[in-house]
N, C-alpha and C positions, 0 to 999 in steps of 0.2 A: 437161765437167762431167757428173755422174753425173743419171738420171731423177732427177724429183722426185718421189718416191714417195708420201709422207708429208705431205700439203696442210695449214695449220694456219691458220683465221681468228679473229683474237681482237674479237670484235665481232660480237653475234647482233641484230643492226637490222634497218634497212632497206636499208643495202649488203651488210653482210656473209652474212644469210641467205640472199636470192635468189642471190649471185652463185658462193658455195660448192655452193646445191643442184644448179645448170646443170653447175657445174666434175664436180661427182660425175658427173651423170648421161649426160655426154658424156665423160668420163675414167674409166669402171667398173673399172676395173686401178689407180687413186689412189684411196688412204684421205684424205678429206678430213675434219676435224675443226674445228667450231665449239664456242667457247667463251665466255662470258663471266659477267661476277659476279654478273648479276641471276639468281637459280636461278628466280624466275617466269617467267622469258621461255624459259630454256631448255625447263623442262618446256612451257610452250605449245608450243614448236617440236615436240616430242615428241608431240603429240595433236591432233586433230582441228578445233582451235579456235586457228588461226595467231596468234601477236603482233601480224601485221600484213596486211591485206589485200592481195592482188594479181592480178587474174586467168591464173588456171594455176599458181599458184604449189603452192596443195595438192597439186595432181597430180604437180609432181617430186619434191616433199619426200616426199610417199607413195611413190613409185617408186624415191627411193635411202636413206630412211631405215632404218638400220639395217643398209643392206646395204653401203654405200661411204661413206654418210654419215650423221655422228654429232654430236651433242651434247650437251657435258658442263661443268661448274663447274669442272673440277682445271684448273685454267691452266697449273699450271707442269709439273704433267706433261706435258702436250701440247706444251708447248714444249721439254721435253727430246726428246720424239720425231720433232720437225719438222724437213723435210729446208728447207722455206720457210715462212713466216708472213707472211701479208697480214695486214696491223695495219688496222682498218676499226673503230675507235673512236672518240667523239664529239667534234669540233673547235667549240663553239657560240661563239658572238661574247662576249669578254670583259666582265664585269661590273663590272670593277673594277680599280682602281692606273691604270698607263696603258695607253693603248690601248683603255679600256673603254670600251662601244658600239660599236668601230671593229674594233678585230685579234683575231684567233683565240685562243681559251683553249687554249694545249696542255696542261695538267694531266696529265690522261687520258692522253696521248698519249706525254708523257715519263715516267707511271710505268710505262707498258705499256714503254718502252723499256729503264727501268733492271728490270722483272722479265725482260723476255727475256735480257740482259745475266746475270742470278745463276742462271737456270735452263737456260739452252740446253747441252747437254753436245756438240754438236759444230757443225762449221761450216755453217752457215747463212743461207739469204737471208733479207730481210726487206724487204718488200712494202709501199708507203706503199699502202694504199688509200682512206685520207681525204681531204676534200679539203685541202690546206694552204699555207701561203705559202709563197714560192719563198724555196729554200736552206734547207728544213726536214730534207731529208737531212739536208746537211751536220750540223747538229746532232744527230742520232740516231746519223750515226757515230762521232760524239766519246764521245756516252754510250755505245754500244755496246763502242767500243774503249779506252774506259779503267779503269783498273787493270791485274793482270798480264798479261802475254800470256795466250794460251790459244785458247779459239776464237774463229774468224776471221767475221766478218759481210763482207755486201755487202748493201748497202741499195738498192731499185730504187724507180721510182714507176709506178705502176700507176691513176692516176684511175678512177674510174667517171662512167659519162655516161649513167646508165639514166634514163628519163622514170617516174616516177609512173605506175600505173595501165598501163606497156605494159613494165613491167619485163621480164618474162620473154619478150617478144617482141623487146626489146634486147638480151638475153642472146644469144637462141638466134638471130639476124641482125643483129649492130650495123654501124653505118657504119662503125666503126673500133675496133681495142684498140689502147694507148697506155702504151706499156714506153719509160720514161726510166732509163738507170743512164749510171754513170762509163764516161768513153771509157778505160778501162784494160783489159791482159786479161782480168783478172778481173772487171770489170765488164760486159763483153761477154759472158763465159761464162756469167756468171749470166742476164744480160738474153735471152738463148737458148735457155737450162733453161723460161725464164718461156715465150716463146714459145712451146715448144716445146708447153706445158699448151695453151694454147689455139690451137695450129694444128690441135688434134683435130679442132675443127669447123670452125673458121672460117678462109676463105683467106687465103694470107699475105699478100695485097698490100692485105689491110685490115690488117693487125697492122704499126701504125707504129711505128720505133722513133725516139729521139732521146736525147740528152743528159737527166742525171735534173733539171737546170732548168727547162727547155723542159715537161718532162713536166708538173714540178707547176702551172706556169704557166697551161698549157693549159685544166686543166679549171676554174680559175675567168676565166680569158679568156673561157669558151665560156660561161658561164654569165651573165657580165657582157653580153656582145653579145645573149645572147635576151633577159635581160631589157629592154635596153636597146630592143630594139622592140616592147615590150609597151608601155614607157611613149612610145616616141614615137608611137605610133598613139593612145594615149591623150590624147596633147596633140593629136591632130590631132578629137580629139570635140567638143572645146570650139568649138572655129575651124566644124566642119561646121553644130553645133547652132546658132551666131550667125549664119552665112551659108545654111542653106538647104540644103548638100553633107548628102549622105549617106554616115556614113563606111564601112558595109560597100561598097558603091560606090567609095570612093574605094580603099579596102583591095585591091580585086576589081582596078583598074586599075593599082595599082602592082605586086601582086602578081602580076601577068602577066607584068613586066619577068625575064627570065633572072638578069639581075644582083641581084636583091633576090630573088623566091618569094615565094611566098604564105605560108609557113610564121610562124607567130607574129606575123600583124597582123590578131587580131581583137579588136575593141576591148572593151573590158569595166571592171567593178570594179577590174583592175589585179592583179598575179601575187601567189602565194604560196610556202608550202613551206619548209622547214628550208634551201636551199640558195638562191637567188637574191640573197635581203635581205646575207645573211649574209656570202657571197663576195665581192658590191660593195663592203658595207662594211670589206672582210680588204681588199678592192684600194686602196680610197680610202687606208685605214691603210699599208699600204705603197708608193705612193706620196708620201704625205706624209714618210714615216721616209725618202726621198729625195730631198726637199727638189722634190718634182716639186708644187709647189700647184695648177699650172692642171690636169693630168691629174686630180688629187681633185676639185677643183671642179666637174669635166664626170661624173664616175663618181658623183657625189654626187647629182647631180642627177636624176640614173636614179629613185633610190631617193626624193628629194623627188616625183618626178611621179607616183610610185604611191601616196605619203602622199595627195598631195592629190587623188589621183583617185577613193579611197575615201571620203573625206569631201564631196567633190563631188556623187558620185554621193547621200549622204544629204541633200542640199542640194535636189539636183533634184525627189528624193521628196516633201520638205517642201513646194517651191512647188507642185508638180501634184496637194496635197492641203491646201491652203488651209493653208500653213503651220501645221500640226498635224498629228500620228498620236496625240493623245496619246486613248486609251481605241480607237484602233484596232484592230483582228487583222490582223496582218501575216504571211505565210507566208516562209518562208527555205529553198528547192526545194533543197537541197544547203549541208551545212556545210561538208567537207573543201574543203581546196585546189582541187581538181580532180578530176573522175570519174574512177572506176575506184580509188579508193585510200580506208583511210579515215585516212590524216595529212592529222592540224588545225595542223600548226604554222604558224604564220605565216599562216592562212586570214585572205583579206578578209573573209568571212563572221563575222569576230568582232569585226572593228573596224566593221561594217557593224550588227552587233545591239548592240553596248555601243551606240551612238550613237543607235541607235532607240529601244534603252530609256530612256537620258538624255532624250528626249523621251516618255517614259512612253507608247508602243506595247505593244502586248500581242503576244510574240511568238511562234512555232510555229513551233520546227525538227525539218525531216526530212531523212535521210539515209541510202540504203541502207547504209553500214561504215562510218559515222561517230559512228553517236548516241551510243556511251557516251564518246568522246573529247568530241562535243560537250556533252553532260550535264560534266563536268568543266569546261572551257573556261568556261561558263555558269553553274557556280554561286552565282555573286557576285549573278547576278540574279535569285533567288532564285524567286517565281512571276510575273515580269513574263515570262518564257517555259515555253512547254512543246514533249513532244516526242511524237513520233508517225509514224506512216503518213500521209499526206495524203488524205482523201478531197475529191473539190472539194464534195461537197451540203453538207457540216460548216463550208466558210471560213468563209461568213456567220455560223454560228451562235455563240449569245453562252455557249455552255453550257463549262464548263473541260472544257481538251481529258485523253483520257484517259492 
């Protein structure tokens, strides 16, 4: 199969921006082009003042912008001139009919399918880079390849496994890239093209390849199991706090064992983010659509021990403040999800301040890249919060903060 010359991402987010800036900036001989509908996100990507926070991120987009990489609104142009398209559009948990609260909204997903389908003028790959349920292909190459013949698709899947906040240190050293396509020639030819983009930097015997099931499988398996020791370390606070154990202590001694790590068992408020909640709950739903109940049951429960660990934690606040906050100042040291980023979705920090205000707390949030998402988030609570720099001489004071 011929180079991929021509890079096309339809989806300017939080997958698709970072991972097309790295593709340009280590690929300087590929045109990579991002696109998508919202024309305010593009122009942010275009100036100085990014959509989305990332440490290092400004710096590549400043160093291939303009010159290998682009960003523009004509969709269908760019997909007539695309040799691949990594489709990196919003999959968010269904709102409604069935499946809703549980399985993936592919909307988004299947119109972006049927416009590459009316607009591609030649044969082309196309790049699941969302995350989605397994045998999502399958479906994309039905809409791809029906009506007349004409041009030929190969559909791959390509997961992203970047962490929030070290995005662009995932990019530029990940543990692993993860190219699933059809055990056919032609699916192999393509799965190879893909390769071939990122063996630029990264060595090949991290670039795994498999079946495009296995592919999409993977990344919310991987997603399912970290959360999944978030919330069992979580259940182990309860147990320490009644017995005496300490559980960074107990954390410190398990996490020594080879077979487990240390990695994601520090106990806290309980995870967040656009991808954790969301992917259990796409697993739990497919599971069930196969008739697997105990598998949902166990995956289910991931997601109940983070519910109750946030509300827990507002429980504990209450007793060790004479059950009351109510005309208290309460500080909130970070709203996003997790440092380094400022996405608010799915932050415990919002189920943690709606709950404090329902006990009428006066509350004060800060965040170095979060506060205009948090202002947002928060509007509901109208002046029961404010937002700010933290000074600590000001906690005490009863004066509204500025």
């Amino acid at each position: 199969m011929k180079k991929l010359t021509n890079i096309l991402c339809i989806g300017a987010g939080y997958v698709g921006g970072p991972t097309m800036a790295m593709i340009a900036r280590k690929c300087p001989d590929r045109r990579v082009v991002v696109v998508d509908v919202n024309a305010n996100r593009i122009a942010a990507w275009q100036s100085d003042e990014l959509p989305i926070y990332e440490p290092g991120l400004q710096e590549v987009v400043r160093e291939t912008l303009n010159r290998n990489l682009f960003f523009s609104t004509d969709v269908d142009k760019a997909i007539a001139e695309a040799d691949v398209i990594f489709v990196a559009v919003n999959t968010p948990t269904k709102t409604f009919g069935q499946g809703a609260g549980r399985a993936a909204d592919l909307q988004y997903w299947e119109k972006t399918a049927r416009q590459i389908k009316a607009c591609a003028k030649h044969d082309t790959i196309v790049v699941e880079k969302s995350t989605l349920p397994v045998r999502t292909a399958a479906a994309m190459q039905r809409v791809l390849s029906s009506g007349e013949p004409g041009v030929l698709f190969e559909v791959l899947s390509n997961p992203e496994f970047l962490a929030e906040g070290t995005a662009i240190a995932d990019l530029e050293c990940p543990d692993r890239v993860l190219i699933g396509s059809n055990e056919t020639p032609a699916g192999l030819a393509a799965r190879e093209a893909v390769v071939d983009i990122y063996a630029s930097w990264i060595p090949r015997e991290r670039i795994l390849t498999t079946n495009v099931w296995s592919s999409e499988l993977s990344k919310i398996a991987a997603n399912a199991f970290l959360a999944q020791r978030i919330s069992s370390i979580n259940a182990l606070t309860e147990l320490c706090e009644k017995t005496g154990a300490n559980v960074a202590e107990v954390a410190r001694a398990i996490g020594a064992d080879s077979r487990i790590g240390p990695k994601f068992l520090k106990a806290g408020v309980g995870f967040g983010g656009s991808c954790f909640k969301k992917d259990i709950l796409n697993l739990v739903y497919m599971c069930e659509s196969q008739g697997l109940q105990e598998a949902a049951d166990y995956w289910r429960t991931v997601v109940e021990m983070n519910a109750h660990q946030q509300n827990r934690f507002v429980r504990t606040m209450l007793e060790a403040m004479f059950n009351t906050v109510a005309g208290k100042r309460i500080a909130l040291f970070g709203f996003a999800f997790k440092a380094d980023t400022s996405d608010t979705r799915e932050t415990p920090a919002l189920t943690v301040a709606k709950l404090l205000a329902d006990e009428h707390a006066d509350l004060v949030v800060t965040d170095p890249h979060a506060i205009a998402n948090a202002k947002a988030d928060l509007a509901a609570l109208g002046d029961r919060v404010g937002f700010g720099r933290i000074r600590t001489r000001r906690l005490a004071a009863r004066t509204p903060w500025p």
